[in-house]
Residue frames as a rotation matrix with the C-alpha (Angstrom) as fourth column:
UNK 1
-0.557 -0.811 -0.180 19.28
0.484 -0.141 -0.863 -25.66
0.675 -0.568 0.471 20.66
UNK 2
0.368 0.726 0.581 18.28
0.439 -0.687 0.579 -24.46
0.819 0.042 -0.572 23.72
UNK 3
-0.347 -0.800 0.491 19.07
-0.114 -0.483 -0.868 -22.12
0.931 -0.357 0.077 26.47
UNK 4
-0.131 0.683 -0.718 17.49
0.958 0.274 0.086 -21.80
0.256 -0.677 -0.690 30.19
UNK 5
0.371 0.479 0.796 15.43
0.288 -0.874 0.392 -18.49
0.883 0.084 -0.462 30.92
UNK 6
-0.588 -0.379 0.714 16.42
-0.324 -0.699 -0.638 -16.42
0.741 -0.606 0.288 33.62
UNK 7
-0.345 0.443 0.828 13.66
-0.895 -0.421 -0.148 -17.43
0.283 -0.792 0.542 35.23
UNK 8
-0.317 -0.200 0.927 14.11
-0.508 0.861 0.012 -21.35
-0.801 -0.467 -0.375 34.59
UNK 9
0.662 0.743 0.098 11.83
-0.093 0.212 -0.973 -21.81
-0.743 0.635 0.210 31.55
UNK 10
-0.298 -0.500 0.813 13.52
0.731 0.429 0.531 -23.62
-0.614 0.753 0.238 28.49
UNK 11
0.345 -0.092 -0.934 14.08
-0.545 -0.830 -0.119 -20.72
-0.764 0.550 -0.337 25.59
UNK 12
0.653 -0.376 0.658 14.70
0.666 0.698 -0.263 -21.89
-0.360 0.609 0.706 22.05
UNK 13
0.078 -0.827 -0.557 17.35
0.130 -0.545 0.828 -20.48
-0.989 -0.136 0.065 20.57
UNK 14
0.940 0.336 -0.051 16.97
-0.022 -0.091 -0.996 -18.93
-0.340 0.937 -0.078 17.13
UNK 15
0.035 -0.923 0.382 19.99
0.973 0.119 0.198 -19.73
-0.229 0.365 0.902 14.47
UNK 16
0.579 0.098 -0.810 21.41
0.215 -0.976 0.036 -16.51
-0.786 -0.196 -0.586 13.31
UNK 17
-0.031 -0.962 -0.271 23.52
-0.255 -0.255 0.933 -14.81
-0.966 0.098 -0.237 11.41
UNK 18
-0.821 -0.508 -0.262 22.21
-0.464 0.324 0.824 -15.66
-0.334 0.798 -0.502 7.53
UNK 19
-0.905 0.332 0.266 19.82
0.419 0.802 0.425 -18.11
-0.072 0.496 -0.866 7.68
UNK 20
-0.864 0.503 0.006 16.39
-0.471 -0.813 0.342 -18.13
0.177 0.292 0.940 6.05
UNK 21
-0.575 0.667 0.474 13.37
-0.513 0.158 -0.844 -18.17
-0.638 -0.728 0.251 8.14
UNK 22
0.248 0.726 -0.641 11.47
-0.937 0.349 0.033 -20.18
0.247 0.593 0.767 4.85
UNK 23
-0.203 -0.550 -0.810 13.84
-0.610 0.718 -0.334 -22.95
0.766 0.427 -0.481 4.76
UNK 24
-0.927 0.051 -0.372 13.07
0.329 0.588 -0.739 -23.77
0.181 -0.807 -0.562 8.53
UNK 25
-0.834 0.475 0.281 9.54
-0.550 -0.753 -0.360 -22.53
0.040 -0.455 0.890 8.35
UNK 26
-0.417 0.797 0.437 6.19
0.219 0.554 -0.803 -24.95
-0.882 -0.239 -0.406 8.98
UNK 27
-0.571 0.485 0.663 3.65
0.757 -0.001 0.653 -25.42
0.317 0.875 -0.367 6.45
UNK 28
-0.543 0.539 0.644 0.85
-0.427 -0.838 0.341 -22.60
0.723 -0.090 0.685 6.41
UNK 29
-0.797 0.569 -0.203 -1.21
0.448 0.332 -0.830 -23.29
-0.405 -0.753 -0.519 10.04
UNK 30
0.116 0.930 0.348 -4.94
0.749 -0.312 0.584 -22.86
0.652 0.193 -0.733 10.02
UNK 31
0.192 0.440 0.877 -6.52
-0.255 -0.841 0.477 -19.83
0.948 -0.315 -0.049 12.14
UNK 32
0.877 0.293 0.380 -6.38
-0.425 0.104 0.899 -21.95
0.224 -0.950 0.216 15.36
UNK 33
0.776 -0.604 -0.182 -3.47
0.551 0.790 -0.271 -23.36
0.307 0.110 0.945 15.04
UNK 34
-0.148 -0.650 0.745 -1.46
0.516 -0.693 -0.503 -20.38
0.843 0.310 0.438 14.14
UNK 35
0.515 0.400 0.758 -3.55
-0.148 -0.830 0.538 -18.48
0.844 -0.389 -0.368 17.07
UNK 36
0.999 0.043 -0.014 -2.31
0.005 0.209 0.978 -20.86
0.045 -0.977 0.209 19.41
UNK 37
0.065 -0.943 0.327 1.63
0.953 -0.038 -0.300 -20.46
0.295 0.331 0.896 18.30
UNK 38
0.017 -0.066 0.998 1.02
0.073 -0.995 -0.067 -16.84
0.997 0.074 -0.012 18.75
UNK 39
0.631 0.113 0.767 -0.30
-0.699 -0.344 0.626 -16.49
0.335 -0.932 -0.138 22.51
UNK 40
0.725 -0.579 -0.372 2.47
0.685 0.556 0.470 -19.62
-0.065 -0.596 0.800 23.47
UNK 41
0.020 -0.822 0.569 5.21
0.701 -0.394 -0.594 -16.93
0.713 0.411 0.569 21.61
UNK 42
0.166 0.180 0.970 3.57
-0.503 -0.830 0.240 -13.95
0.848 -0.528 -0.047 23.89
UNK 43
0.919 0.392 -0.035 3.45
-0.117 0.355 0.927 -16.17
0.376 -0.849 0.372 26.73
UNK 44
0.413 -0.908 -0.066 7.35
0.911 0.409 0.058 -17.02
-0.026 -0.084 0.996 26.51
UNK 45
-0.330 -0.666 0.669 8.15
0.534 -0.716 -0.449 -13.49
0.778 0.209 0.592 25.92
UNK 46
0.265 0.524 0.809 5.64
-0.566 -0.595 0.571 -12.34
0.780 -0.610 0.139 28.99
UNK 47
-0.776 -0.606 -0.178 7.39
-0.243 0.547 -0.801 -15.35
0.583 -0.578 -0.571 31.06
UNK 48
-0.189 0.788 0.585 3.83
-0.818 0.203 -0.538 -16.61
-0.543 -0.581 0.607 32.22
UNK 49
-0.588 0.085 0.804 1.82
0.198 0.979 0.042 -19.92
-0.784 0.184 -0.593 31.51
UNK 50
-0.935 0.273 0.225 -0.26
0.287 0.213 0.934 -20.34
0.207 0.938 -0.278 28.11
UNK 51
-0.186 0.929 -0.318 -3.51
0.912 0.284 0.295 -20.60
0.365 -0.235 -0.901 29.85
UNK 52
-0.242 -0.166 -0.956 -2.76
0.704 -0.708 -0.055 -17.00
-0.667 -0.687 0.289 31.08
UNK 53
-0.935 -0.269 -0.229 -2.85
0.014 -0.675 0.738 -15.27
-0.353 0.687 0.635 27.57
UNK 54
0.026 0.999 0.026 -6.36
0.276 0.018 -0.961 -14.55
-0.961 0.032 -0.275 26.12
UNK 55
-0.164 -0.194 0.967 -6.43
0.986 -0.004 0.167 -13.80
-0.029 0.981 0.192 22.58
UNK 56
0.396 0.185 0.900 -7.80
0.415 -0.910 0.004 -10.06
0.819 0.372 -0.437 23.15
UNK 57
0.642 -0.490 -0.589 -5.69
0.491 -0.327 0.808 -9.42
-0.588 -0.808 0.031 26.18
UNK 58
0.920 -0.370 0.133 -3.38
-0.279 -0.853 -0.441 -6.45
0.276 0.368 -0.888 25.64
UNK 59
0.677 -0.616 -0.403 -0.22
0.580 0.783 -0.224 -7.84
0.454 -0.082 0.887 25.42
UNK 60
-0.516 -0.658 0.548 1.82
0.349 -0.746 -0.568 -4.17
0.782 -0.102 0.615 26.43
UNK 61
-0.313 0.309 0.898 -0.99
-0.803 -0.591 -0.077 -2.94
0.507 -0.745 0.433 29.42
UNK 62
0.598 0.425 0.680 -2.23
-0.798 0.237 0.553 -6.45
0.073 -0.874 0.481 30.88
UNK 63
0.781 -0.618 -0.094 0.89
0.618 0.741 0.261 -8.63
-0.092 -0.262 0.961 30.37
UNK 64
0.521 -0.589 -0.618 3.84
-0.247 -0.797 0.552 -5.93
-0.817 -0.135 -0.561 30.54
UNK 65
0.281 -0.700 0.656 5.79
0.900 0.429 0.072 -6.87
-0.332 0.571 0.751 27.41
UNK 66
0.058 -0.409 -0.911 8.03
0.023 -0.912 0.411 -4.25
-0.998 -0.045 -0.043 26.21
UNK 67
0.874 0.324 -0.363 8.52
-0.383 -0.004 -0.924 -3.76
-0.301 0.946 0.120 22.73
UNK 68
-0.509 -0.630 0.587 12.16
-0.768 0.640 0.022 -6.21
-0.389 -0.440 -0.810 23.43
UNK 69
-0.680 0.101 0.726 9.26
-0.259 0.893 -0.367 -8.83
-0.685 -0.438 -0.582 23.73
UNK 70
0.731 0.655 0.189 6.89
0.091 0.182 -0.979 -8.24
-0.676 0.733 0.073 20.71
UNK 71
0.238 -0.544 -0.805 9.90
-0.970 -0.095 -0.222 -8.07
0.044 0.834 -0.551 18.72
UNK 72
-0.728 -0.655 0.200 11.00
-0.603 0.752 0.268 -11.65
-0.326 0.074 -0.942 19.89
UNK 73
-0.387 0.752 0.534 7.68
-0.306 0.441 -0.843 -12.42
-0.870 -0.490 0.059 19.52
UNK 74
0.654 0.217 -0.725 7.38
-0.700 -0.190 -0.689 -11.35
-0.287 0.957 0.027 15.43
UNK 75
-0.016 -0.835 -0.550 10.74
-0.988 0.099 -0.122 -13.25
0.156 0.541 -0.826 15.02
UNK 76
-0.583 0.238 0.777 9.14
-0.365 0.777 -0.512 -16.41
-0.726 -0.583 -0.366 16.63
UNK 77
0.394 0.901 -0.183 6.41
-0.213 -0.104 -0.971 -16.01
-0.894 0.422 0.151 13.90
UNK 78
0.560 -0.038 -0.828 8.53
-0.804 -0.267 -0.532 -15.72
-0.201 0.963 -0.181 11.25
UNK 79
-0.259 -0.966 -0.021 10.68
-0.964 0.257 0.071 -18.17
-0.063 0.039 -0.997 12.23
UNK 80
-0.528 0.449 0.720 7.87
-0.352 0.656 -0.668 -20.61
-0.772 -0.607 -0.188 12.69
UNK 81
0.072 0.996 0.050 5.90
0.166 0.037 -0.985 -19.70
-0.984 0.080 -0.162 9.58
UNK 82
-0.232 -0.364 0.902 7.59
0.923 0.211 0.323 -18.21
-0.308 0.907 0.287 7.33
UNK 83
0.667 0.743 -0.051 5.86
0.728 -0.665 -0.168 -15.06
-0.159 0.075 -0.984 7.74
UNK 84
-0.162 -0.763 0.625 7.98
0.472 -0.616 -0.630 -11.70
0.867 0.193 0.460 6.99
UNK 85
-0.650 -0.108 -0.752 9.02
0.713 -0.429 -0.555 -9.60
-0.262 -0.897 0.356 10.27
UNK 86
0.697 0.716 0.037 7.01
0.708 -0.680 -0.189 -6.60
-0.110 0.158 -0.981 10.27
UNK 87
0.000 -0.645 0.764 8.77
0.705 -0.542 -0.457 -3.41
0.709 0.539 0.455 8.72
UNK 88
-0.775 -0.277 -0.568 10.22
0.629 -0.428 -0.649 -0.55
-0.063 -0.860 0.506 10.63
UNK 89
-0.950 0.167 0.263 6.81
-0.229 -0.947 -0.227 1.21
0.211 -0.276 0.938 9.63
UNK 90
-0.090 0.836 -0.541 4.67
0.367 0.533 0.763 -1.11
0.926 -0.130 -0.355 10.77
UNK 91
0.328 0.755 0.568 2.14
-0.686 -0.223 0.692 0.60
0.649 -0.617 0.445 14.02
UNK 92
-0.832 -0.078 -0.549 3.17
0.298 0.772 -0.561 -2.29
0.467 -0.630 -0.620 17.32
UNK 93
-0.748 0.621 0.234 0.70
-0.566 -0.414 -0.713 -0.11
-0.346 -0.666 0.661 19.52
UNK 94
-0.015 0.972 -0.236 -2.16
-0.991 -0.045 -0.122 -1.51
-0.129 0.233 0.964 17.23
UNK 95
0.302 0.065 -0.951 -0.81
0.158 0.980 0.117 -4.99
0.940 -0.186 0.286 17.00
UNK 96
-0.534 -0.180 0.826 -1.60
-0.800 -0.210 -0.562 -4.95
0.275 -0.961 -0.032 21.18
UNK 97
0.265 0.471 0.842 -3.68
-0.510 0.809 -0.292 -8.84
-0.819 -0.352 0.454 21.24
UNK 98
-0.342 -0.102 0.934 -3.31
0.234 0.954 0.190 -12.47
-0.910 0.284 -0.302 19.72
UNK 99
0.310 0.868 0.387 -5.98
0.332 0.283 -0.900 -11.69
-0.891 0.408 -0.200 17.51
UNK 100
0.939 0.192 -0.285 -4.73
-0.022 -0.794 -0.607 -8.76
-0.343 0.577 -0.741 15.80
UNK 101
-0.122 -0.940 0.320 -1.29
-0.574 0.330 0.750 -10.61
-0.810 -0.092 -0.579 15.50
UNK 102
-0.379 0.073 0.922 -2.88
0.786 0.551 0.280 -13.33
-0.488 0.831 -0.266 13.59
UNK 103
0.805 0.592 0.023 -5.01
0.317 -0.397 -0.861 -10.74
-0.501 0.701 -0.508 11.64
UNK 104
0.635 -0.581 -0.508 -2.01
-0.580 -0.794 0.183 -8.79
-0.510 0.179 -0.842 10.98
UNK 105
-0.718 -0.644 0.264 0.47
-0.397 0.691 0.604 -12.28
-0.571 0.329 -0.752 10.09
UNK 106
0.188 0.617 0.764 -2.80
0.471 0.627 -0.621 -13.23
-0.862 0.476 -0.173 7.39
UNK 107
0.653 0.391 -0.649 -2.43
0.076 -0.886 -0.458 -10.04
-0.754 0.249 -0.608 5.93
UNK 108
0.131 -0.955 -0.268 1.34
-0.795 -0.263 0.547 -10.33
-0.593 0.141 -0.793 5.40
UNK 109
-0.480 -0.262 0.837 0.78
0.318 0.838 0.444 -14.18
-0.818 0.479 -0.319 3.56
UNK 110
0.569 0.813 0.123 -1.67
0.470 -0.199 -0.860 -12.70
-0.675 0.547 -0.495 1.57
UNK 111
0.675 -0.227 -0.702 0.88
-0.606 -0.712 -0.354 -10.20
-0.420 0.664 -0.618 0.11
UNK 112
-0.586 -0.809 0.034 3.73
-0.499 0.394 0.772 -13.03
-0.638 0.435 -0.635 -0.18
UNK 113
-0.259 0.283 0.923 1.30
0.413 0.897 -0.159 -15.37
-0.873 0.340 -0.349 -2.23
C-alpha cells in the first residue's frame, strides 16, 4: 500500500496494528546491501534523493532528521529485515550515520541468532 508524501514522493505504508515484522521480513542482506536499504530509509525520512546520503553523513546535523525520522527509519529496518526496533535505552545521538546504523542493526542479529 502506498500513500503520497507531502512533498509528492511515494511513502510505503507500514501494516499495523499486530503484525510481525519476521513474517514480512527479507532474508539476512549482506553489508552492502543492507547499507544501501539503510541510507534509501534515511533518504525517505530526510525527503532528499539517495545519491545525497553518504554513509558517514550525520543524519540529525547535515540532513535535519528529527528523531520522528530515525524512528521511521528503525521501523523501516525492522520491517525490512527482521531486525528488532531499538529499545527505549538505546543512545540515537550515537547512531548519527549509515554506518553506525548498519553496525548497530549487526549487533542486534547477532544477539537474535
Amino acid at each position: 500500500m502506498e500513500m503520497k508524501h507531502s512533498r509528492g514522493r511515494q511513502k510505503s505504508l507500514r501494516p499495523s496494528g499486530g503484525v510481525d515484522a519476521q513474517s514480512h521480513a527479507r532474508p539476512p542482506a549482506e553489508d552492502g546491501e543492507l547499507l544501501v536499504a539503510i541510507r534509501q530509509f534515511i533518504a525517505n525520512a530526510a525527503d532528499i534523493p539517495f545519491e545525497a546520503v553518504e554513509p558517514d553523513m550525520n543524519i540529525y546535523e547535515e540532513l535535519g532528521i528529527d528523531s520522528l525520522g530515525a524512528t521511521c527509519v528503525f521501523i523501516d529496518i525492522s520491517y525490512e529485515f527482521g531486525t528488532p526496533e531499538p529499545s527505549a535505552e538505546t543512545d540515537f545521538d550515537e547512531l548519527n550515520t549509515a554506518r553506525k546504523i548498519l553496525e548497530y542493526v549487526r549487533s542486534q542479529e547477532a544477539r537474535i541468532v
